[in-house]
C-alpha positions in Angstrom: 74.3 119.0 116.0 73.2 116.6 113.1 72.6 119.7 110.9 76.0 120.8 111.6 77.9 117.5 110.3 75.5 117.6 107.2 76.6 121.0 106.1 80.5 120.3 107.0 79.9 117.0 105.4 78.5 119.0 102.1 81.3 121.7 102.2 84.1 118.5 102.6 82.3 117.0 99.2 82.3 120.3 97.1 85.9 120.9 98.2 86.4 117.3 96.4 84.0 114.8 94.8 80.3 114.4 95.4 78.4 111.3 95.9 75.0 110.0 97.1 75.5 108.8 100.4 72.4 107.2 100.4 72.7 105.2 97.4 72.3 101.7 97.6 75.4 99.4 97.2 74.4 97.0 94.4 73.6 93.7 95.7 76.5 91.9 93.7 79.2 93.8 95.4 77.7 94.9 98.9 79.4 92.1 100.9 82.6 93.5 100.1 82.1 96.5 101.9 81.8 94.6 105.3 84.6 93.0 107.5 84.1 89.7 108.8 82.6 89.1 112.1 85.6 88.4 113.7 87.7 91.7 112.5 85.3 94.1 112.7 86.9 97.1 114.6 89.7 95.0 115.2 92.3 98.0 114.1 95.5 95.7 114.9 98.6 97.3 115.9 98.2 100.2 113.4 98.1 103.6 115.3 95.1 105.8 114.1 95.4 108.1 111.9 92.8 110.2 114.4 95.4 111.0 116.4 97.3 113.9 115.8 100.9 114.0 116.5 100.9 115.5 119.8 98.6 113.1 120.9 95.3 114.6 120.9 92.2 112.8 119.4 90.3 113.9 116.4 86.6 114.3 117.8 85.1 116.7 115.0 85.1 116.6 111.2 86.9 120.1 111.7 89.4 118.6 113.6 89.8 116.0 110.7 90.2 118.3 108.2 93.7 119.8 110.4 94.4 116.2 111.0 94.6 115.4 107.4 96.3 118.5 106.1 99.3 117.0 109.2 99.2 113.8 107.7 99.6 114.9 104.0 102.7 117.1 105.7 104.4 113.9 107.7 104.6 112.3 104.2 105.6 115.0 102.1 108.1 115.3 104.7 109.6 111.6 104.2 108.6 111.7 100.4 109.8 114.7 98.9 107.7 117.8 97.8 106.4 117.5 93.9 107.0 119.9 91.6 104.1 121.8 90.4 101.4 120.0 87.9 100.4 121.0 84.9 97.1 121.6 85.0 95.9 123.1 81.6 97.8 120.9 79.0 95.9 118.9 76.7 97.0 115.2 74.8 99.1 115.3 71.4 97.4 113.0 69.4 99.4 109.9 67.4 97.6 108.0 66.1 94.0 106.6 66.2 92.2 103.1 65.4 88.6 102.4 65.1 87.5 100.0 67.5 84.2 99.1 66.5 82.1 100.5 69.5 85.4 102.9 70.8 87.9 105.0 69.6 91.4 104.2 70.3 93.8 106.9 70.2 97.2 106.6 70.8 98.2 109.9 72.8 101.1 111.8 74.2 101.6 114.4 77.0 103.7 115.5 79.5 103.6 113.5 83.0 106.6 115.1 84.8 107.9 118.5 84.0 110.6 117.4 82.1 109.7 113.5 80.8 106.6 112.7 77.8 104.6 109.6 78.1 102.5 107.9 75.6 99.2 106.3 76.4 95.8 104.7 74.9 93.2 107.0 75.1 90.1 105.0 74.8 86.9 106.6 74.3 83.1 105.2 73.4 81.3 105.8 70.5 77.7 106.0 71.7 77.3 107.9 74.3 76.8 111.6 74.2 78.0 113.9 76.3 80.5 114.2 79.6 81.1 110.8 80.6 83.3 109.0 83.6 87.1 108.6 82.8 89.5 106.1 84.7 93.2 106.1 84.4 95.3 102.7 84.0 98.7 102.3 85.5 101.1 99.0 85.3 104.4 98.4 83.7 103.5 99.4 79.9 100.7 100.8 78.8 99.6 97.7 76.4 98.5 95.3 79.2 95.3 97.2 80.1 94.1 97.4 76.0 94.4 94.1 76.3 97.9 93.2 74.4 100.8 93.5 76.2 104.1 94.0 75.2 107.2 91.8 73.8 109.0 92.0 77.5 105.8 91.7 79.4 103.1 89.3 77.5 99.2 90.4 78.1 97.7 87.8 81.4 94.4 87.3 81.9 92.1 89.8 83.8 94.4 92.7 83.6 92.5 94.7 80.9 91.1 97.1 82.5 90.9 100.1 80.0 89.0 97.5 77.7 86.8 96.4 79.6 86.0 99.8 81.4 85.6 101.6 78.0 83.1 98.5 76.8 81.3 99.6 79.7 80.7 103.5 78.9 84.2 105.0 80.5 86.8 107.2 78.7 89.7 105.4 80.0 93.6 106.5 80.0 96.2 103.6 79.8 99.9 104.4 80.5 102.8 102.4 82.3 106.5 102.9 82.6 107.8 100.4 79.6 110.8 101.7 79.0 112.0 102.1 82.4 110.9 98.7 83.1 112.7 97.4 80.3 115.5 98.3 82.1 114.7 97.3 85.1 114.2 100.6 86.8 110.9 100.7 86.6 109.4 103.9 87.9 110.2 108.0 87.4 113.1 109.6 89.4 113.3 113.5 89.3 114.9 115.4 88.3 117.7 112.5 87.7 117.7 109.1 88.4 121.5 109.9 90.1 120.0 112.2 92.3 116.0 112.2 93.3 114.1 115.1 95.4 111.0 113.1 95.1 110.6 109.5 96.1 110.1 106.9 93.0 106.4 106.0 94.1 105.4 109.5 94.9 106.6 110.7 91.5 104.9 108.0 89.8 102.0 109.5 91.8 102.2 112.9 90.4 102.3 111.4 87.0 99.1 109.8 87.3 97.8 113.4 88.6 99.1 114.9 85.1 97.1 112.0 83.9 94.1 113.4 85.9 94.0 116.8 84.0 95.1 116.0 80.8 91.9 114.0 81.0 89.8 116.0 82.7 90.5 118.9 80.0 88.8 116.6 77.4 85.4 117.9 76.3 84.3 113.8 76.6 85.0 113.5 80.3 83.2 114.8 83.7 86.1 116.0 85.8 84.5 114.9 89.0 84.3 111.9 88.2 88.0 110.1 87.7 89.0 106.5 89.1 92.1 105.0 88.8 93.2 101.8 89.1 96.1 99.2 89.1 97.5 95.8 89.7 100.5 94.7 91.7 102.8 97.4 90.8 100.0 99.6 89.7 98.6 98.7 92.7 101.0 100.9 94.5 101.3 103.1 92.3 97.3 103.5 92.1 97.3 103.7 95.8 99.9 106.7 96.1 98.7 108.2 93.6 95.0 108.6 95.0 95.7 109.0 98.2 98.1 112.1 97.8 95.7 114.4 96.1 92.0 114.8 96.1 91.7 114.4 92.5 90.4 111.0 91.9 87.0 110.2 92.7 87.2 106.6 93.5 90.1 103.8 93.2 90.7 100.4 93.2 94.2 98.6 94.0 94.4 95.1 93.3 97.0 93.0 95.6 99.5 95.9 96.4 100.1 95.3 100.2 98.4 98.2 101.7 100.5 98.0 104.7 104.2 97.9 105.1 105.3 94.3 105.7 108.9 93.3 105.5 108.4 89.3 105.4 106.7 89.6 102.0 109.1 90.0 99.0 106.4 91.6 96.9 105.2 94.2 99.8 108.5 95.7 98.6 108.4 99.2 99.5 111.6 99.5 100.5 113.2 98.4 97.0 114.9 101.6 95.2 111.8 102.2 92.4 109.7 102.8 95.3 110.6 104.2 98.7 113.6 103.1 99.1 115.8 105.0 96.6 119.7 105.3 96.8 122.4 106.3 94.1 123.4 103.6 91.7 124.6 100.5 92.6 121.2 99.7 93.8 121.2 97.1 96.8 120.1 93.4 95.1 116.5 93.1 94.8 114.9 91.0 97.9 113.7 90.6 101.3 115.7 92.4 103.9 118.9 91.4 105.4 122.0 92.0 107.4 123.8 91.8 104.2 121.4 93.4 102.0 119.9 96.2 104.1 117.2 99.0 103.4 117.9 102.2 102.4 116.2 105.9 101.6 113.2 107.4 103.3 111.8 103.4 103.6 113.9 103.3 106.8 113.2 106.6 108.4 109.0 106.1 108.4 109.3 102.3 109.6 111.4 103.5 112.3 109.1 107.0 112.4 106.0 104.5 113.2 104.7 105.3 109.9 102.5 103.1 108.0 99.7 103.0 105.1 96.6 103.5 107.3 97.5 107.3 107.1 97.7 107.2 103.7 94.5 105.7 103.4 92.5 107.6 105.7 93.4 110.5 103.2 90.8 109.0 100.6 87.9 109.9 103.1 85.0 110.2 102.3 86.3 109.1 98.7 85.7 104.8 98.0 88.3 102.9 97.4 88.4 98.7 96.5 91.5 96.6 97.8 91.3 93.4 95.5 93.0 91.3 97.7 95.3 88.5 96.4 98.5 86.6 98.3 99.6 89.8 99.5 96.3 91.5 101.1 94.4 88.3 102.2 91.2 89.2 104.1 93.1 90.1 107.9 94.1 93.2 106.1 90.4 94.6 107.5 92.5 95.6 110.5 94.2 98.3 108.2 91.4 99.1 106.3 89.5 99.3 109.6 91.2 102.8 110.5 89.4 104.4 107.1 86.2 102.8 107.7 86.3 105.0 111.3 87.4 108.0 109.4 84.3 107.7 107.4 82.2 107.0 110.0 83.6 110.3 112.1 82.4 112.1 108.5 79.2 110.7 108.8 79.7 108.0 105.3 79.3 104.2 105.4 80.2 101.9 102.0 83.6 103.4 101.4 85.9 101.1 101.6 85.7 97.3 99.9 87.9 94.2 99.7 87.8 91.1 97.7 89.6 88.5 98.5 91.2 85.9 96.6 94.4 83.3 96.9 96.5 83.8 94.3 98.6 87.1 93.3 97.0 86.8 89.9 93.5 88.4 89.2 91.0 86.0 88.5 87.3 87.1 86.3 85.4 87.6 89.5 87.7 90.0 91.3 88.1 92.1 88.0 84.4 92.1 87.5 84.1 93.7 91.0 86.3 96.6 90.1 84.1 97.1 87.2 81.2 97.0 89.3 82.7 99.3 92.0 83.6 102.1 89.3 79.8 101.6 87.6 78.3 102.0 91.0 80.5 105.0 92.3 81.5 107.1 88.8 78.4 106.4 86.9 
């Protein structure tokens, strides 16, 4: 029987990513992989995604695998079905400055079928060879090189593609700064008068064009791609791994990773995300009688639907919550459903969580993402 789950275990990580299950978490970050005494298996009120919707209980990683092609299915459902991605195109290059110990190229490609983006390719100088890649998602692009823009001025902490590429990563910066400019924030297809696709999930496609526009480069290993994101990336960072297979590890810093409608930034239901309706858009806030929900948001709250599915899709893949104001540490009882999903596939060390008071990321929960992506991609 223990052979058995080895070899399904093996043909679930070629169908994927691969990773040393017995590989020691590094000492610095290993007591973020564990819940606290008092919510360990405590999976709150959040049905588990190992049931299947008529009910029946997933007992056998076969039984997982049809449980997580339904789940991908309820969603697309709700969310929309994406258009096919790209994947053979290659960047454009614009422009390149030397960097000292990287290169930083200014890039272009295409990240829906009918929209360009540009983006900071960022790519070390001394090491030879196929190296880890991780893709950067927020409101512009700038913030993660460490600048930021005019509209949105470059905070502390939020660097990522810097500090990832000072590290030995290719890394990918892009954001939506024009859309954000004006206030719309995210990608509606084909029109922003008329979407097929939910906001978020097309913003998760265009991290996936991300993926293999980067994993077409002769510099990166294709199997090994993270992504990652803060607040709004966050989200974005989440959908965006937890739709596809493609990325081999992720980290989401303070996106609310469960639907929560007493929090104004667990905002799901705003039109850039899940909530999209025609123009005039409801006014931005917490729900109310006056100032209702609209879109798909609706339908999966009333469906029973909620973010432990999508996170049980990264199994047996890692993924870091850096927890802020809006994921303190009783969030384990969401997390708790993909730590079970693991286990049922036989993996331990999955799934982390820092913790931390403030919405803002602070040196010591960036420095664990860094950590997590050294440990897990390199």
């Amino acid at each position: 029987m223990k052979a058995n789950r080895l070899i399904l275990c093996i043909l679930i990580l070629l169908g994927s990513k691969s990773f040393s299950q017995d590989k020691e978490i590094p000492a610095g970050i290993a007591k973020y992989f564990v819940a606290p005494d008092s919510l360990k298996e405590n999976y709150g009120d959040y049905r588990s995604p190992l049931i299947f919707n008529n009910g029946e209980h997933v007992q056998t990683i076969k039984q997982w695998e049809l449980r997580k092609a339904e789940i991908r299915r309820n969603w697309e459902h709700y969310l929309g079905k994406w258009p096919a991605l790209d994947e053979e195109q290659k960047f454009e290059y614009l422009d390149s400055i030397d960097k000292g110990n990287y290169m930083q190229y200014t890039v272009r490609f295409k990240w829906t079928p009918q929209e360009w983006t540009k983006g900071y390719l960022l790519i070390p100088k001394e090491l030879e060879g196929e190296k880890p890649a991780v893709v950067s998602v927020f409101y512009d692009a700038e913030t993660s090189i460490g600048i930021g823009s005019e509209s949105r001025p470059f905070r502390p902490w939020r660097d990522f593609a810097t500090q990832l590429v000072n590290r030995g990563f290719v890394t990918l910066s892009i954001g939506t700064k024009e859309a954000s400019e004006r206030n719309e924030f995210s990608l509606y297809y084909p029109s922003i008068d008329n979407v097929s696709v939910q906001p978020l999930s097309m913003l998760g496609y265009a991290a996936n064009s991300a993926y293999h526009v980067l994993a077409n480069h002769k510099e990166v290993n294709k199997d090994k791609i993270g992504i990652v994101g803060h607040s709004f990336g966050g989200k974005w960072a989440m959908f965006a791994s937890c739709l596809t297979d493609n990325f081999a590890a992720a980290a989401w810093s303070d996106p609310g990773v469960a639907f929560q409608e007493d929090r104004e930034s667990i905002n799901y239901w705003e039109p850039w995300y899940l909530g999209y309706h025609p123009k005039p858009w409801r006014k931005r806030g917490l729900i109310t009688e006056d100032n209702p929900a609209f879109g798909v948001y609706e339908a999966l709250r009333n469906s029973g639907h909620n973010l432990q599915e999508l996170h049980a899709l990264m199994a047996p893949r890692p993924f870091l919550v850096s927890g802020g104001a809006e994921d303190p540490v009783s969030r384990w009882r969401v997390l708790n459903h993909a730590v079970q999903v693991n286990k049922l596939l036989g993996f331990e060390n999955r799934v982390a969580m820092t913790n931390r008071p403030m919405h803002a990321l602070t040196q010591e929960a960036s420095e664990a993402i860094y950590s997590f992506f050294t440990h897990f991609l390199k």
